[in-house]
N, C-alpha and C positions, 0 to 999 in steps of 0.2 A: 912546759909540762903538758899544756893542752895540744901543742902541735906534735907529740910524742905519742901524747895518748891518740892520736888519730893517726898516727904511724900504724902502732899495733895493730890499728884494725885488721890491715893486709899483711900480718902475721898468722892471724887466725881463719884457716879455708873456709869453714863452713860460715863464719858471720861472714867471710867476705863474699860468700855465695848467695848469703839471706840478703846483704842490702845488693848486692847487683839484681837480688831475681826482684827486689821490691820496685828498685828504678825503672826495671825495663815493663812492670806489669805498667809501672803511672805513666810509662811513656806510650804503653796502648793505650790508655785509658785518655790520655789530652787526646792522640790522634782521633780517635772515634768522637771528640768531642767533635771538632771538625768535620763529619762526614752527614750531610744533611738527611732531614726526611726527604721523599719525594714529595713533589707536587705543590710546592710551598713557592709561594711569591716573596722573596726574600726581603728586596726595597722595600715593600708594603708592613714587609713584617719588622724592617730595619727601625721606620718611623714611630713604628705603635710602641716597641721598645725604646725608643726615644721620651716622649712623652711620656714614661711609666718608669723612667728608669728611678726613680729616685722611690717608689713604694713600692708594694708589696712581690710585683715582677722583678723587682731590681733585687731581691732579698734573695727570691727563688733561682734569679740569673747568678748572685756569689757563689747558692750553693751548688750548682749546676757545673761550676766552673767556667758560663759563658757558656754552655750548650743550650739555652733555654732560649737564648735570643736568636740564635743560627736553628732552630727547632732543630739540631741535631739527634741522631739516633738515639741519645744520651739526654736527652733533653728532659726527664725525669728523676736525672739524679740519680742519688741513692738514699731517697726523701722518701719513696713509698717502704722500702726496706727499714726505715727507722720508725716511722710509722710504725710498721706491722709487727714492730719488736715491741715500743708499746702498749700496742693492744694486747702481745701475748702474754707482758710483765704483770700488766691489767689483772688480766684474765685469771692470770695465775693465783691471783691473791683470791677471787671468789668463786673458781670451779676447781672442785678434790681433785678431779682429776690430773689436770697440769701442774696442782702442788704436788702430787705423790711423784710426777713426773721430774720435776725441779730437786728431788730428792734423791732419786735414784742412779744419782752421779750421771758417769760419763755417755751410755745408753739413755738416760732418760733429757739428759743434755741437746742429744742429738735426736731424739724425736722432736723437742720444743723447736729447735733449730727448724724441723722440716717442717711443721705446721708455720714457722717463721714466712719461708721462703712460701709456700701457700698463699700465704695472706699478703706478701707481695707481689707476687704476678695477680693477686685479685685487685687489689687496690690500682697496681699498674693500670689496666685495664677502664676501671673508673673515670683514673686521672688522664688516660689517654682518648678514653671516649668524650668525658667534655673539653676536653683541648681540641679538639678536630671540629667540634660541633662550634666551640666559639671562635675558630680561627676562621673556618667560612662564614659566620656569621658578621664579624670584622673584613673579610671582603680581601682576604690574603692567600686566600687557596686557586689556585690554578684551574681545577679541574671540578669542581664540589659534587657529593654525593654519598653514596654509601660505599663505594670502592675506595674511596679516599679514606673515609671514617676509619674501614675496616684494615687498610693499610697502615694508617699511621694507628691505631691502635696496638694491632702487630707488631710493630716497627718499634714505637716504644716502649712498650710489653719488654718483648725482647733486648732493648736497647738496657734498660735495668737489672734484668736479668742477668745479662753478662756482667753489671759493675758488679750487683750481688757475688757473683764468681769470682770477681777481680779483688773482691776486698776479704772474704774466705782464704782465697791462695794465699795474699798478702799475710794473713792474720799468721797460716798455718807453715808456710812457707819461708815467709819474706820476716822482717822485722819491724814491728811495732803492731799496733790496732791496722787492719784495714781499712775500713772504713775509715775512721778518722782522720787516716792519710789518704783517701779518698779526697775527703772535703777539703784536706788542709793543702791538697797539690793544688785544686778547683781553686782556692781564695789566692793563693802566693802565686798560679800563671798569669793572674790578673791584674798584679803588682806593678808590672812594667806599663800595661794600658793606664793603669792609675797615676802613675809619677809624668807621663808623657802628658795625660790629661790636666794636672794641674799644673805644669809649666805652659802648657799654651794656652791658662788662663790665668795665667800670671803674665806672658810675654804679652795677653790682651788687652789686659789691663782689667779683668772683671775681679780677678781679687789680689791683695796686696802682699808684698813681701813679711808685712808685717803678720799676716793671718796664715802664712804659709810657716812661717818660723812659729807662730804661737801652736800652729796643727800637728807638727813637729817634736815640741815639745810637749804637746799631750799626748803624743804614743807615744813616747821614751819614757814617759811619767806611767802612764796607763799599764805599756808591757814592763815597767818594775815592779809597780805592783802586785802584778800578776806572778811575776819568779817567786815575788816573796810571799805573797799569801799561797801558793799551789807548794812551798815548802813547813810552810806553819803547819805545826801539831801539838797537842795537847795531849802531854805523856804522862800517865798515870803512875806509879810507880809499882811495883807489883816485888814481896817477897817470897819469896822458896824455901819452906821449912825442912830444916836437915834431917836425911830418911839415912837409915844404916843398912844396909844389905851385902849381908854375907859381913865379912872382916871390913868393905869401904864404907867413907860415907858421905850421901851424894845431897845437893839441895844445898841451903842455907845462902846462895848469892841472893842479889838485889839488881832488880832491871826496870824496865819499865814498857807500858802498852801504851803505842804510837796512837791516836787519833787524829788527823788530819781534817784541818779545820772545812776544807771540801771535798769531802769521801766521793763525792760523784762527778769530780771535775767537771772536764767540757758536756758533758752528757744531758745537763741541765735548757743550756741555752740551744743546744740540738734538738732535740728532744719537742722544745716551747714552740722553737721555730718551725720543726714539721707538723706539729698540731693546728697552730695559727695558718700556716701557708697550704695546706689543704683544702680546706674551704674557701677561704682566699681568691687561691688561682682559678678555680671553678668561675669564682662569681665575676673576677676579673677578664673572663673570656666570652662570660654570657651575658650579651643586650637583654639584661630585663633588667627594666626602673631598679625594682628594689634590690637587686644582687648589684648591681652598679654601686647602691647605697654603702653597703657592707665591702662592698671594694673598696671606696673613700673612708669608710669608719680606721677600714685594717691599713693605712697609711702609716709607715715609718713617723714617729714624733707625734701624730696624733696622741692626746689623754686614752683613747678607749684602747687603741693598740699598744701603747706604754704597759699601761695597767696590768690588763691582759697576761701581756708577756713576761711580767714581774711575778703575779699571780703563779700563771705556768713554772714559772724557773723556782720557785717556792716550793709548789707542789712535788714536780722532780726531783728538789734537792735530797728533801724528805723520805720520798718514795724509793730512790734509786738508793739511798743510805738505808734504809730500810732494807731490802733485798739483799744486800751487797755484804751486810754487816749484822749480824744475831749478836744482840749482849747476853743471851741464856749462854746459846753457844760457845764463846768465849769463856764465863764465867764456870761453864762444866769443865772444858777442857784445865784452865788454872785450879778448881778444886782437884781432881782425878792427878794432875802433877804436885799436889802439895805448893799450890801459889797462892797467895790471898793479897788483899789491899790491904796496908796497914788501916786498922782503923773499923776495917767493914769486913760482917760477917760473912763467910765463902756460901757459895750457892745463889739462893734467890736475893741477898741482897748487894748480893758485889753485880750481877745481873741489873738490878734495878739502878744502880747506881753509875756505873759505865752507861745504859739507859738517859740516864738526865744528863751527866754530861756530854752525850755525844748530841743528846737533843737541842743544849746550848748552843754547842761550839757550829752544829748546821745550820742554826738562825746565821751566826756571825758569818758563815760561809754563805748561809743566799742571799743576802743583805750585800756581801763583797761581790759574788757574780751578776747580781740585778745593775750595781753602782755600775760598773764595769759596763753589762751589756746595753743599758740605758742610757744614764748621763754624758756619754761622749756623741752616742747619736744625735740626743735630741740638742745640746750645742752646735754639733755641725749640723742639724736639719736646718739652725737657725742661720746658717755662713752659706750653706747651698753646696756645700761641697761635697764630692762622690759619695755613697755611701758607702763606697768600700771603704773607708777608715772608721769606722762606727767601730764600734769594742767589741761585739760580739765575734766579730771577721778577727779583732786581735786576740780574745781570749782563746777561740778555737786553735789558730796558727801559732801562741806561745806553748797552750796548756800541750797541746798534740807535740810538737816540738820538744817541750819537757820529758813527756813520755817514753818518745821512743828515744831520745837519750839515755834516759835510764834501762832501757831496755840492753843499749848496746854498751851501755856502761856495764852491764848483770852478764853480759857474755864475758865481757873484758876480762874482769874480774874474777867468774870461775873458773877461768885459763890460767891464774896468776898474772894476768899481765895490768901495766898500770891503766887506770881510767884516764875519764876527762880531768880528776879534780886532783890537785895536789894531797900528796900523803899530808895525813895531821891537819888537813885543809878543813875541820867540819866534815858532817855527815854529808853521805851520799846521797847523789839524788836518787831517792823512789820513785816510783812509777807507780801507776795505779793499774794499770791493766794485767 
């Protein structure tokens, strides 16, 4: 059934056009990973990502895709773009103005968007002024001065700039999130270097067959988890009192409102990780004592950077379920159709109530995405093994993975044609985006 449903695809022109325009943008996007800055002492720069791979540069090189260690054009990601989404999610919640913005649909959508892109070419900028400054302070630049500053500033200004475009097209274009399949092409090209890495230190004998089959078996464990918690929901029931109009009479079924034990998916551990790796990188590039200090604090596995990033993915889960999800709104919409909760009265209190339990059911979800993003790292910090198997690399690559499934499962389907899952198989898979 599922090699059927992946038949269909290339039945249908226009998905078959979204995922070829979505391949061929991620196939610009790895090339430019490869196209370096200028002026850059590469060996010098080889070593210093050596010695760092395993904290807070080894984090910002997953999400980079490997452009962070080659200082490619691309070598800021699309890290300052989450960011500056952030601050305008932020922002929105305590200046009138960007909430009457956030209101007025698809025009005020797209102005929040453009102060979006604003605030990453400015952040660019930032991040690419102290990268220049700590990279000849490290003794890796070829050429040092203000021509150089000013270039690789440029350079990766610019270099972000385009993913920002590439992940837009994608979004608008191509199929699934862009962005997300940004990050999620950046962690799975690096898949191959990972698997070649831990067999020739297994063939070296630094770590054993037995920790390789146990690391194995916790990302088989780990991405189960993940299918089945990013499938979990808490469905309310919701009835439809019988309305008579004209000689029909409409109303009286019984259904129910989906809650979804992580309304804000991967967004959380994204999110944590561009706020921690901000400052971060800064202080990771610049020789002074005490930013040295806060470089060693923000280590993978460290308690203060654990914590931290718990904290963060906590705060997101709440915040982004917050925006993303009105229980007024909802509970207008079921009174104005004649729907109520058994039980509870329509208006302000079926509001309040959707309210509590969706406020439950997100503990249980950032409690699941902390487990996930945390607990497997800080066991492998304690084995030495890549960080690329750390959870948050697998929550992003399943949850993103999930997604745009269901995305092309939603085209499938409005065609009449069959999905990925067997007829009378269970529910489909949603998507969140």
């Amino acid at each position: 059934m599922v090699g059927g449903g992946f038949q269909n695809i290339f039945k249908i022109p226009e998905l078959k056009k979204r995922i070829f325009y979505t391949f061929a943008l991620l196939a610009v996007y790895r090339i430019g990973v490869h196209v370096p800055t200028p002026g850059i002492d590469s060996l010098a720069l080889a070593k210093i990502f050596e010695a760092h791979k395993g904290g807070i540069l080894g984090i910002f090189n997953m999400f980079s895709g490997g452009a962070l260690e080659r200082l490619s054009v691309f070598a800021l990601g699309i890290m300052p773009y989450i960011s500056a989404s952030i601050i305008l999610q932020l922002l929105t919640v305590v200046i009138p103005h960007l909430e009457r913005l956030s209101k007025e649909g698809q025009q005020g959508r797209k102005k929040i968007t453009q102060y979006t892109r604003y605030g990453t070419v400015l952040l660019s900028i930032i991040q690419g002024f102290g990268i220049s400054v700590g990279l000849e302070q490290m003794g890796t630049v070829l050429y040092p001065g203000w021509s150089f500053r000013l270039m690789t500033v440029i350079t990766l200004t610019a270099g972000t700039a385009f993913i920002m475009w590439l992940g837009e097209q994608i979004t608008e274009r191509g199929i699934g999130n862009g962005i997300s399949l940004i990050i999620f092409a950046g962690i799975v090209a690096r898949l191959p270097e990972a698997i070649v890495n831990t067999i020739r230190l297994l063939s070296t004998g630094e770590i054993g067959i037995f920790l390789v089959l146990l690391l194995l078996a916790l990302m088989i464990g780990v991405i189960a988890i993940i299918v089945f918690a990013e499938q979990g929901q808490r469905r309310i029931p919701v009835q439809y009192a019988k309305r008579v109009v004209g000689r029909r009479m409409y109303g009286g079924q019984s259904t129910h409102l989906p809650l979804k034990i992580n309304t804000s998916g991967v967004i959380p551990p994204i999110f944590a990780s561009s706020i921690i790796m901000f400052p971060a990188t800064l202080a990771s590039f610049i020789e002074v004592e005490w930013m040295k200090n806060v470089a060693a604090a923000m280590m993978p596995g460290n308690i203060g950077y654990e914590l931290l990033f718990v904290a963060f993915i906590f705060f997101f889960c709440y915040f982004y379920t917050a925006v993303t999800f009105n229980p007024v709104d909802v509970a207008d919409n079921m009174k104005k159709h004649g729907g109520y909760i058994p039980g509870i009265r329509p208006g302000k209190n079926t509001a309040d109530y959707i309210d509590r339990v969706l406020t439950r059911i997100t503990l249980g979800g950032a409690i699941y995405v902390s487990a996930i993003c945390v607990l497997p790292s800080i066991l492998i910090a304690k084995f030495h093994v890549p960080f690329y198997f750390g959870g948050t690399a697998l929550l992003i690559v399943v949850g993103v993975a999930i997604d745009t499934v269901a995305q092309i499962e939603s085209h499938m389907l409005t065609r009449h044609y069959e999905g990925f899952l067997k007829k009378g198989g269970g529910a489909r898979i949603k998507g969140r985006f």
